[in-house]
C-alpha positions in Angstrom: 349.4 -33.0 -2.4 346.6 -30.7 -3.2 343.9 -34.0 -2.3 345.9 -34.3 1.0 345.2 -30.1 1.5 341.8 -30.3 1.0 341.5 -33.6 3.2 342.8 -31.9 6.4 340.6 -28.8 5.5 338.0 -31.2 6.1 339.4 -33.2 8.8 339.9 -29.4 10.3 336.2 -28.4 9.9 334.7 -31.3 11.1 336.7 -30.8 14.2 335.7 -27.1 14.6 332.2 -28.7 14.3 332.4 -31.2 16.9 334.0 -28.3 19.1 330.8 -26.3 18.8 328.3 -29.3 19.8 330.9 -29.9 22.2 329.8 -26.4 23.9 326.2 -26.3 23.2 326.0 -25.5 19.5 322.5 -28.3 20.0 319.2 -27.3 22.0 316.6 -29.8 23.1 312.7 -30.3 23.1 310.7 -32.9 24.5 313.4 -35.3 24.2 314.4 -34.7 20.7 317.9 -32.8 19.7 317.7 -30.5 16.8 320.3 -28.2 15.6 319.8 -24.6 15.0 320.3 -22.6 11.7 323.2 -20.8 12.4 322.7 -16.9 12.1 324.1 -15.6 8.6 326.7 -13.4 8.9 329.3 -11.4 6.6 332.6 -11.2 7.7 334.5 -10.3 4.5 336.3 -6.7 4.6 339.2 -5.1 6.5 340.1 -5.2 10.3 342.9 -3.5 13.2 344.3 -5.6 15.6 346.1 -3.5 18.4 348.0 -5.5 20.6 349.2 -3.0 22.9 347.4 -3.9 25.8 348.6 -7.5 25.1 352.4 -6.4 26.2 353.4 -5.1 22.6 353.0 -1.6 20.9 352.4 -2.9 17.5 349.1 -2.5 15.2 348.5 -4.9 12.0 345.7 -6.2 9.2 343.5 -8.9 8.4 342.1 -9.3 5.1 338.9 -11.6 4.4 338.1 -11.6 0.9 334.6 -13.3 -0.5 336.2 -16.6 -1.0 336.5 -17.5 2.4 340.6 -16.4 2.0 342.6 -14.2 4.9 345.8 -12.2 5.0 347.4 -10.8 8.1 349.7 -8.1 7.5 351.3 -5.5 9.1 350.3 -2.9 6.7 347.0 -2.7 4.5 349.0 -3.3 0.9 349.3 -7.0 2.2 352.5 -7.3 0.7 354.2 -8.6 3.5 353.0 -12.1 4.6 352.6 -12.4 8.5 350.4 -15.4 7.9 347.2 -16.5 5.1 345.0 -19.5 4.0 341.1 -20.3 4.7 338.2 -19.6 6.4 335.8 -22.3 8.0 332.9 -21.9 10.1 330.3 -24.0 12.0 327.5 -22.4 13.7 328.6 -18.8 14.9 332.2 -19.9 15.9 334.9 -19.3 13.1 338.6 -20.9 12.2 341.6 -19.7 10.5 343.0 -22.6 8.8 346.7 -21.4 7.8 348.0 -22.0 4.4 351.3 -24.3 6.3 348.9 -25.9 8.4 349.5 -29.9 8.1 347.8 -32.8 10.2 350.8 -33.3 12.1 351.2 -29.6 13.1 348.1 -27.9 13.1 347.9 -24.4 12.7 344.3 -22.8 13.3 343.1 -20.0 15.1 339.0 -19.4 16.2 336.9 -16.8 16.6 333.5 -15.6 16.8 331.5 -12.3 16.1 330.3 -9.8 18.0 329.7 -6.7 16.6 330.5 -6.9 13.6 334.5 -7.7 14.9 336.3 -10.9 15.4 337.2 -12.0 19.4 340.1 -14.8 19.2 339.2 -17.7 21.7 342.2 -19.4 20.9 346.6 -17.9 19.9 346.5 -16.2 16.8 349.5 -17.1 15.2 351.1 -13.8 13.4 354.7 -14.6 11.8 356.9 -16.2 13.8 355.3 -15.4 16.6 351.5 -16.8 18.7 349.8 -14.4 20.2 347.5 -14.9 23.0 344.1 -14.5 22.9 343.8 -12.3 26.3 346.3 -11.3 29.2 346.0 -10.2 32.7 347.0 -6.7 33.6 350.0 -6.6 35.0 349.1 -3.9 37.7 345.3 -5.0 38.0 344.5 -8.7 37.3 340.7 -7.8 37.5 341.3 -6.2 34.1 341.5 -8.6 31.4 342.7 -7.5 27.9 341.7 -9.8 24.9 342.6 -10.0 21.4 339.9 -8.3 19.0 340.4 -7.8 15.2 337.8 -4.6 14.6 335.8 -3.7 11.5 337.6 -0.9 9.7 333.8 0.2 8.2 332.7 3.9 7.8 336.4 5.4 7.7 335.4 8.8 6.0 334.4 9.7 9.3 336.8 8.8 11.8 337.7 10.7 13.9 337.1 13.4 16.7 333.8 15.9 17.0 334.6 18.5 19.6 332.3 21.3 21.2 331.5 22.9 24.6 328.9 25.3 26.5 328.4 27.1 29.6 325.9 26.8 32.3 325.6 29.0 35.5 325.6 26.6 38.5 325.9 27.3 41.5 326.3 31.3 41.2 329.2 30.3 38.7 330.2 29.6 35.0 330.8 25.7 34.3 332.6 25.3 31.1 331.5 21.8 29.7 334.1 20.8 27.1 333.4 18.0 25.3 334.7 15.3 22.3 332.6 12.4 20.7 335.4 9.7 18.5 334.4 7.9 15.9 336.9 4.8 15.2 337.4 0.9 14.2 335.5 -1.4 15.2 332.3 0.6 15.3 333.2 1.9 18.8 332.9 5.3 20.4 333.9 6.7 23.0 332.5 10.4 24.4 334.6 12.2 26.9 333.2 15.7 28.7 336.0 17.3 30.9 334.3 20.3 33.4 335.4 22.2 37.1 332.9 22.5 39.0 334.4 24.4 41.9 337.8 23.4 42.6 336.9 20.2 41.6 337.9 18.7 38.1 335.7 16.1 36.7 335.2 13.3 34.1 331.9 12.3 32.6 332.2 9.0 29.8 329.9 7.6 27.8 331.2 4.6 25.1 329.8 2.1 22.7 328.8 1.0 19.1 327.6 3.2 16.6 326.2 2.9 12.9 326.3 5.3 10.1 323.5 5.5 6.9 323.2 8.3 4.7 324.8 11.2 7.0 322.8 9.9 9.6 324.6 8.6 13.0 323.1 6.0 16.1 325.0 5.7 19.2 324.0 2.9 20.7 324.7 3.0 25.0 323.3 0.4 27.6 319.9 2.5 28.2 319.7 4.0 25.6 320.0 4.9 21.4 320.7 9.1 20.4 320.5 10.1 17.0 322.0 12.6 15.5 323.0 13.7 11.7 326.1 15.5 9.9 325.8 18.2 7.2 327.8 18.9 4.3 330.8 20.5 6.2 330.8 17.3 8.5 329.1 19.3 11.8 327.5 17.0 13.8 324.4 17.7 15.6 323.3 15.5 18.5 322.3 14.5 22.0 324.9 15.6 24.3 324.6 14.6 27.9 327.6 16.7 29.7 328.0 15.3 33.0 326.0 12.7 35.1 323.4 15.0 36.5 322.7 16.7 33.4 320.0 16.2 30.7 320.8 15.4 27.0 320.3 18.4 25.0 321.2 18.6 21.2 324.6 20.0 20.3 326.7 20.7 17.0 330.2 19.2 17.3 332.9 20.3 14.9 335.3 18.0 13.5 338.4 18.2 15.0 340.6 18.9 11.5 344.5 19.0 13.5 342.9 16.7 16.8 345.7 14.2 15.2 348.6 16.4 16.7 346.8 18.3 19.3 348.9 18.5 22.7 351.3 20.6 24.3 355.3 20.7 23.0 357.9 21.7 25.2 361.1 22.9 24.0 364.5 24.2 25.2 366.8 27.0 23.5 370.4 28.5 24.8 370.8 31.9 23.6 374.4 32.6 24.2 374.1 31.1 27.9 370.7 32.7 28.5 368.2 29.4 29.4 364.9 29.9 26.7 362.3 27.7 27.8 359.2 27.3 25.1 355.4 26.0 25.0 353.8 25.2 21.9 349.7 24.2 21.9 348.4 23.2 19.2 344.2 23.0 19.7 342.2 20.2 17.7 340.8 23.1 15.3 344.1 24.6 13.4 344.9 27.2 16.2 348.4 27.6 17.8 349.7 29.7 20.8 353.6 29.6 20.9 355.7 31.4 23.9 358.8 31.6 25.0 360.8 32.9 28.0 363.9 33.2 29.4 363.0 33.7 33.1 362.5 37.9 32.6 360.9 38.2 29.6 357.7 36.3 27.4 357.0 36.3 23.8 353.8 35.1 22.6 352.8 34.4 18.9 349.4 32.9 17.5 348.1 31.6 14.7 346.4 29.0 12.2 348.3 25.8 11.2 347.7 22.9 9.1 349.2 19.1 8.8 349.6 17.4 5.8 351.5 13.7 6.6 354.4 15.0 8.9 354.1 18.4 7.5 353.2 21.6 9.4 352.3 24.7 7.7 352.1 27.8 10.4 350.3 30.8 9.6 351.1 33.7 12.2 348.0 36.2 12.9 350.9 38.8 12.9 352.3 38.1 9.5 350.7 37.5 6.1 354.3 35.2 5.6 354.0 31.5 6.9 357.2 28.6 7.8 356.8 25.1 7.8 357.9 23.0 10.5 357.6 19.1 11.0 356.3 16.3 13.1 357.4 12.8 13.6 357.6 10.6 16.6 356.6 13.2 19.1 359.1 15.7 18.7 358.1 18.9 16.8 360.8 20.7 14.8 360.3 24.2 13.6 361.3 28.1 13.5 360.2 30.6 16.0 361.1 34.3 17.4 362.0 33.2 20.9 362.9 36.5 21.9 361.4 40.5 20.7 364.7 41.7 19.2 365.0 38.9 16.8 364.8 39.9 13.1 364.7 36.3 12.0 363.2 32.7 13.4 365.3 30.2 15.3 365.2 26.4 14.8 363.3 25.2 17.9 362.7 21.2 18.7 359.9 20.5 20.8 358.9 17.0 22.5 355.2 16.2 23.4 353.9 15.9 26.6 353.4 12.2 26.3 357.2 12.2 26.3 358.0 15.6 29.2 357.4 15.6 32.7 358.0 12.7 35.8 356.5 9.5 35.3 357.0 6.3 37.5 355.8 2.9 38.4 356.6 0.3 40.8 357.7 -3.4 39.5 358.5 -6.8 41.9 361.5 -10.0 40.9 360.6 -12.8 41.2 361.1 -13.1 44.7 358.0 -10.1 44.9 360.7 -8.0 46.3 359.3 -4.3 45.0 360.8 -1.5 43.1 360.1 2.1 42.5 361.1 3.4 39.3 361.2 7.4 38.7 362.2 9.1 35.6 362.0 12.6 34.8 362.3 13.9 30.9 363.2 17.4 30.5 362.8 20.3 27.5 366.4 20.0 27.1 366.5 16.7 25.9 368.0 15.4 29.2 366.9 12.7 31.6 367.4 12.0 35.5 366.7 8.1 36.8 366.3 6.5 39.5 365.7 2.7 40.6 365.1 2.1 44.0 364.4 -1.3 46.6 362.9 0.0 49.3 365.4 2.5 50.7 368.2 1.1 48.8 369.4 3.1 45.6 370.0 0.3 42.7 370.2 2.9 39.6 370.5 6.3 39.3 371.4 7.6 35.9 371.8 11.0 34.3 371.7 11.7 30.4 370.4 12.8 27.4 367.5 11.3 25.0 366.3 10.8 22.0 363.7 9.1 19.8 363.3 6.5 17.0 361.2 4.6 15.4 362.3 0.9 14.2 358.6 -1.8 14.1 357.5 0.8 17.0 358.7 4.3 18.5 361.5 4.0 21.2 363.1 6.4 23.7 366.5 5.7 24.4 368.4 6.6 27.0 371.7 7.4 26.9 374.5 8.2 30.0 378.2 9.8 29.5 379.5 6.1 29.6 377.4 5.3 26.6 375.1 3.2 28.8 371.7 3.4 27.1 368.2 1.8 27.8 365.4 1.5 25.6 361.9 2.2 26.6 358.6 1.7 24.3 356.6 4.4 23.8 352.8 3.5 24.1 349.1 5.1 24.7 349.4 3.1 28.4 352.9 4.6 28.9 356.7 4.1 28.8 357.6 0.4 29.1 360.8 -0.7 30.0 363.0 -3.7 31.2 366.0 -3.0 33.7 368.7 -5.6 34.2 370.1 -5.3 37.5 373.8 -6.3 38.5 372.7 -10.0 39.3 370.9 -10.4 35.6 367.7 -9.6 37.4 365.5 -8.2 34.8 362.7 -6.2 36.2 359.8 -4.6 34.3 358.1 -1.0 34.5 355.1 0.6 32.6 356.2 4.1 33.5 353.2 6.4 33.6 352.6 9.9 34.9 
């Protein structure tokens, strides 16, 4: 059995061979066909694979060891097998050879490198289940999503490096704010947010990066900026604010708390008085927390910290601090909510990527068109509504709540116990309604 394995290993990279002369892996001069050397490269370590944008909310690991071995798993102990076996290569193009592969049912999947991260060409088999090695977006088909496992490589510094400066333009103060992330793959991305005006506007930069000894190179389409970090983890570099604008060194903090950093909405009934609260917690430890019942406002400040799910809140008021947790968006912890109060009242919060209206618009398969609407409130309660044109097809009242079973959900739920089950995602809320007929259409809810 084990000479039959290692046969169809064979049989398997010889194929993968033939597949790369097949597309060009040969070069000719003055008549004669030579081969190149293939290009050495290294591919054992750790990678992501988000497959989000592939129609499911779900992140797992690939493990390549130095024997040429792999290990998909959905969390980086690798003790639950989605899938392992060997590695084989011709040229620059790459296979996974699975270890139930047989000649009569092959199971492979290819790849090459680019950047230091792996780019499926062909269904990467994962469990039970294939997944494809790019998709369409749904809304935009000019926007192509593929299947990438990225290099988890420099990972003491991930994450965010935040700053900001003023300028007088224009007889006026423009605010620059600004973040530079660091994540898998080698990638980052540099956002800078400024009004100008009335006007609010965007300025983006993104790309690879490398890191040696403290010292960081962004590399863009036109151009390479260096910059280096000190002890504390500051970074100091060439920050370009907007698209008129020079680069001009900066130092960027780490963002310590940019993990949780958002606004939390929550609702309170104090015996039949309405309490509606705002939480904001910044991306450097701070916290403003206010509450008010329509007459009156109370505002406290402060320093947290998050350890895990774990909030420690330190009021600038107090020298006493309370704890408070965070899990699947919603925020739970004790607050004053009004001035007379002597002692703190449980509050649960919900993030903003789970408050306000969002809405999309979906087709049957007829192309007949849909407009979905659905408004999440402090309260924990939900209006929807599913339209065709004019015609109402849903409309739904309720409260919500969230869990988390492979992903994180929001459900739905009405008086009558009717309850529908979004998927909560960096792209939106994604859902599947079932109409009256069994007509099932699909939303990406966004706001």
């Amino acid at each position: 059995m084990k000479y039959l394995k290692k046969v169809f290993q064979v049989l398997m990279i010889l194929t993968l061979a033939l597949m790369v002369v097949a597309c060009g892996g040969e070069t000719t001069t003055n008549d004669q066909a030579t081969t190149l050397p293939p290009e050495v490269v290294t591919i054992a370590g750790e990678y992501q694979i988000d497959i989000t944008n592939l129609g499911m909310p779900l992140i797992f690991y690939l493990k390549i060891d130095g024997e040429d071995n792999f290990y998909l798993s959905p969390d980086r102990n690798y003790t639950t097998d989605k899938g392992h076996g060997t590695v084989a290569s011709s040229g620059n193009t790459y296979m996974f050879i699975y270890s139930d592969s047989t000649t009569e049912e092959p199971k492979t999947s290819t790849f090459e490198v680019e950047e230091g991260n792996l780019h499926f060409q062909a269904n990467l088999p994962y469990g039970s289940s294939s997944l494809p090695a790019s998709k369409e977006d749904e809304e935009n088909p000019e926007i192509v999503y593929y299947l990438v496992a990225k290099a988890l490589v420099h990972e003491e510094y991930y994450g965010e490096y935040a700053g900001e400066h003023t300028v007088s333009a224009m007889g006026s103060d423009v605010l620059y704010e600004y973040s530079l992330t660091l994540g898998v793959g080698r990638e980052f991305s540099f956002v800078s947010d400024f009004i100008m005006g009335t006007e609010a506007y965007k300025y983006e930069e993104s790309g690879y990066y490398d890191l040696e000894d403290g010292e960081l190179t962004l590399y863009l389409e036109s151009e390479e900026v260096v910059g280096n970090f000190d002890e504390e983890r500051n970074l100091t570099i060439g920050v370009k604010a907007s698209e008129m604008a020079s680069r001009s060194e900066r130092t960027l903090r780490l963002a310590t708390t940019a993990i949780c950093a958002s606004t939390y909405y929550g609702y309170f009934d104090d015996e039949g008085t309405d309490i509606l609260t705002v939480l904001t917690l910044d991306k450097f430890g701070g916290y403003t927390f206010t509450a008010n019942d329509g007459v009156n406002e109370v505002t406290e400040t402060g320093s947290f910290s998050i350890t895990g799910n774990n909030l420690v809140f330190n009021p600038a008021a107090s020298e006493e601090s309370f704890t408070g947790t965070l899990a699947n968006y919603v925020l739970n912890a004790t607050f004053k909510v009004n001035d007379s109060d002597t002692e703190r009242t449980a509050v649960t919060s919900y993030c903003n990527t789970i408050q306000g209206t969002f809405s999309a618009t979906g087709t049957d398969e007829l192309e007949n068109e849909y407009q979905a609407t659905l408004i999440l409130n402090p309260d924990a309660t939900f209006s929807l509504l599913l339209k065709k044109g004019e015609e109402t097809i849903l409309e739904e009242v309720g409260t919500f709540r969230v869990r988390r079973v492979m992903f994180v959900q929001l459900i739905l739920e009405t008086a009558d116990e009717t309850t529908y089950e979004l998927v909560i995602s960096n792209v939106g809320l994604n859902v599947n309604f079932t109409l009256a007929d069994e007509t099932v259409i699909g939303f990406s809810l966004k706001k």
